[in-house]
C-alpha positions as CSV (number, residue, x, y, z in Angstrom):
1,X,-37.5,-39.7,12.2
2,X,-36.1,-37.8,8.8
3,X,-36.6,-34.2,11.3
4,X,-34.5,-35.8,14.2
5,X,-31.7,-37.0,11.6
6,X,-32.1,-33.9,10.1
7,X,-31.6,-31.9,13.4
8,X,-28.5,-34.2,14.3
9,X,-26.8,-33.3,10.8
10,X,-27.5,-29.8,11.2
11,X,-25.9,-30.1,15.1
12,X,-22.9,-31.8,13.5
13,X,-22.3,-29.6,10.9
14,X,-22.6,-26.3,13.0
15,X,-20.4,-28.1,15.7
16,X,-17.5,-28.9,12.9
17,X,-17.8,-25.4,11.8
18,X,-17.0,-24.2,15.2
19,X,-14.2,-26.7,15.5
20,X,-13.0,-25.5,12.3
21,X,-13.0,-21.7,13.4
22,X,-11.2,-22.7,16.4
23,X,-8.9,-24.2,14.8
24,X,-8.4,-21.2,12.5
25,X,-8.3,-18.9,15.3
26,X,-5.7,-20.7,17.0
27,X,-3.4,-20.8,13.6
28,X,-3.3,-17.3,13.3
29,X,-2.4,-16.5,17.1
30,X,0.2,-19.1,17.0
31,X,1.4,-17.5,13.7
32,X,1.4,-14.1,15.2
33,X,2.9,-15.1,18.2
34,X,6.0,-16.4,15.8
35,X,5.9,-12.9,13.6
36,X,5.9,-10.3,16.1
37,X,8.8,-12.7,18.2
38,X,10.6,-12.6,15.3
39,X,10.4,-9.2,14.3
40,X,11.0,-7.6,17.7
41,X,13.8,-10.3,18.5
42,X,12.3,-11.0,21.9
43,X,14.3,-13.1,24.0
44,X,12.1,-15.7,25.8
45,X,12.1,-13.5,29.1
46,X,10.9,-10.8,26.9
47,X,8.5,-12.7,25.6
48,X,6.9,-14.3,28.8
49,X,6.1,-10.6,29.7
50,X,5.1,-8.7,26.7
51,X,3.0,-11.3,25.3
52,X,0.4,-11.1,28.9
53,X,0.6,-7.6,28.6
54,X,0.1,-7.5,25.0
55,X,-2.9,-10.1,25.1
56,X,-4.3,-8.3,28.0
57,X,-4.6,-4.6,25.5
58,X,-6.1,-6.4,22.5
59,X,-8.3,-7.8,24.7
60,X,-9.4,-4.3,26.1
61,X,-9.5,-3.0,22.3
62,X,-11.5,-5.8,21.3
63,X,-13.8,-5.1,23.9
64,X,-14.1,-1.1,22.8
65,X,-14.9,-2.3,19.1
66,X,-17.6,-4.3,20.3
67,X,-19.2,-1.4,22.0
68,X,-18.9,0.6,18.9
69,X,-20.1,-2.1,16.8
70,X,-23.3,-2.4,19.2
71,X,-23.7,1.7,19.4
72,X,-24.0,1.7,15.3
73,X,-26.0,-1.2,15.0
74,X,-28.1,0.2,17.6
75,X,-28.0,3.4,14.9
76,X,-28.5,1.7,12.0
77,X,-31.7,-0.4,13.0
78,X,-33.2,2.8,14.9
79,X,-31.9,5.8,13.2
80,X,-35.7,6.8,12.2
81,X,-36.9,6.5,15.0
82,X,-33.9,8.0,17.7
83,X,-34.5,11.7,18.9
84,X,-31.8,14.1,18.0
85,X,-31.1,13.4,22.3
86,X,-30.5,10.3,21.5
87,X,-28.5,10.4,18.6
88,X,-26.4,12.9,20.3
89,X,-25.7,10.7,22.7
90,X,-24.4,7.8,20.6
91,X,-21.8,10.0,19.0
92,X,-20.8,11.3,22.6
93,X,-20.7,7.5,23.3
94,X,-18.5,6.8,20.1
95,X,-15.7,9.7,20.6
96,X,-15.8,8.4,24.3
97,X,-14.6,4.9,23.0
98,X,-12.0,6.6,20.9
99,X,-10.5,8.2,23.9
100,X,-10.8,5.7,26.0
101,X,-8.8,3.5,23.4
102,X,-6.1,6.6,22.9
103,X,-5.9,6.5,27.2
104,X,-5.3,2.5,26.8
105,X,-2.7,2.8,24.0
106,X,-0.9,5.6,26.3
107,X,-1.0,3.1,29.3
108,X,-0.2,0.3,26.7
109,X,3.1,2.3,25.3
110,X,4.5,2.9,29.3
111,X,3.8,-0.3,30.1
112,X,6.2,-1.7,26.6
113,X,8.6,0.9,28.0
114,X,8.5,-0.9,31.6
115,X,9.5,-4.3,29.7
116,X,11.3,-3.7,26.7
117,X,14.2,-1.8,25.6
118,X,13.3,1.6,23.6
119,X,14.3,-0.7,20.3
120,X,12.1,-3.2,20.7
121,X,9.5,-0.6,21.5
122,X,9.7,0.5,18.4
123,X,10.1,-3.1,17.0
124,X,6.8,-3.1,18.3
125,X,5.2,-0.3,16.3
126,X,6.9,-1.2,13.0
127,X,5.4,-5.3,13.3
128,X,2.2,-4.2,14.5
129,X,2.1,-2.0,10.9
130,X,3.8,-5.1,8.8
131,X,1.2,-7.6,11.0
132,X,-2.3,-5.7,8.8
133,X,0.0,-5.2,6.1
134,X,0.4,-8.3,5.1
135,X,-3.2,-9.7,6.6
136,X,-5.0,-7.2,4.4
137,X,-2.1,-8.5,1.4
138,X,-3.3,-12.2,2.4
139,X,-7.1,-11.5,2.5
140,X,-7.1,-9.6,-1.1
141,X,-4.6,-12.8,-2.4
142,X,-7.2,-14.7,-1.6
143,X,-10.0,-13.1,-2.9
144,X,-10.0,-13.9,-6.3
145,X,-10.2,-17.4,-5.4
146,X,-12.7,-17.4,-3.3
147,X,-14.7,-15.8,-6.2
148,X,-14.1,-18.3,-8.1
149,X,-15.3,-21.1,-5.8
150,X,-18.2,-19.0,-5.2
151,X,-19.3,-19.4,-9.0
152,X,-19.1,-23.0,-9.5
């Protein structure tokens, strides 16, 4: 009986925690949604078509760090044992992700042309840069503190 109660806890908790990442997730798109809007001064046709095209490339970029994530963790629990063939081959596989990303930024940069004035192309650029900016400013802010949590 304790087991059961004990597995039903566990479910609950991991099923909060997902709800809570969620939740988290959805913060910080709605938040950048309302940063990069504001610093480009889209209008609301602007925004109904850079913000599909937009999700549509982070999408594909996601999808290429994923692949490089799984090629060097594919390095890292093998490397002893990989011939120099293979290892060769996951560094081909790496630059190819690379270009592949430069091609989609390219295709990316035409396609912002296509929608948006050559200001707010450049808007784009500039909030992109102030976006990780101030992400990697909010993640060391809150550092310290979660330090301190950590110790008590």
């Amino acid at each position: 009986m304790k087991k059961i109660q004990l597995v039903l806890i566990l479910a609950f908790l991991a099923m909060m925690a997902g709800k809570a990442q969620n939740t988290t997730r959805e913060k910080l798109d709605a938040y950048r949604v309302g940063f990069f809007t504001k610093k480009m001064n889209l209008t609301s046709q602007e925004a109904e078509k850079f913000w599909p095209a937009y999700n549509d490339y982070q999408k594909k970029k996601n999808e290429l760090q994923r692949e490089r994530i799984m090629l060097v963790r594919d390095f890292n629990q093998n490397e002893s044992a990989l011939s120099d063939k293979e290892l060769t081959e996951i560094g081909d596989n790496l630059i190819a992700t690379f270009s592949r990303e430069n091609e989609m930024a390219q295709d990316f940069h035409k396609k912002l042309r296509e929608l948006l004035s050559p200001d707010k192309v450049i808007r784009y650029y500039q909030a992109e840069n102030q976006w990780k900016a101030q992400l990697l400013n909010e993640l060391q802010e809150n550092r310290p503190a979660q330090r301190q949590n950590q110790r008590f």
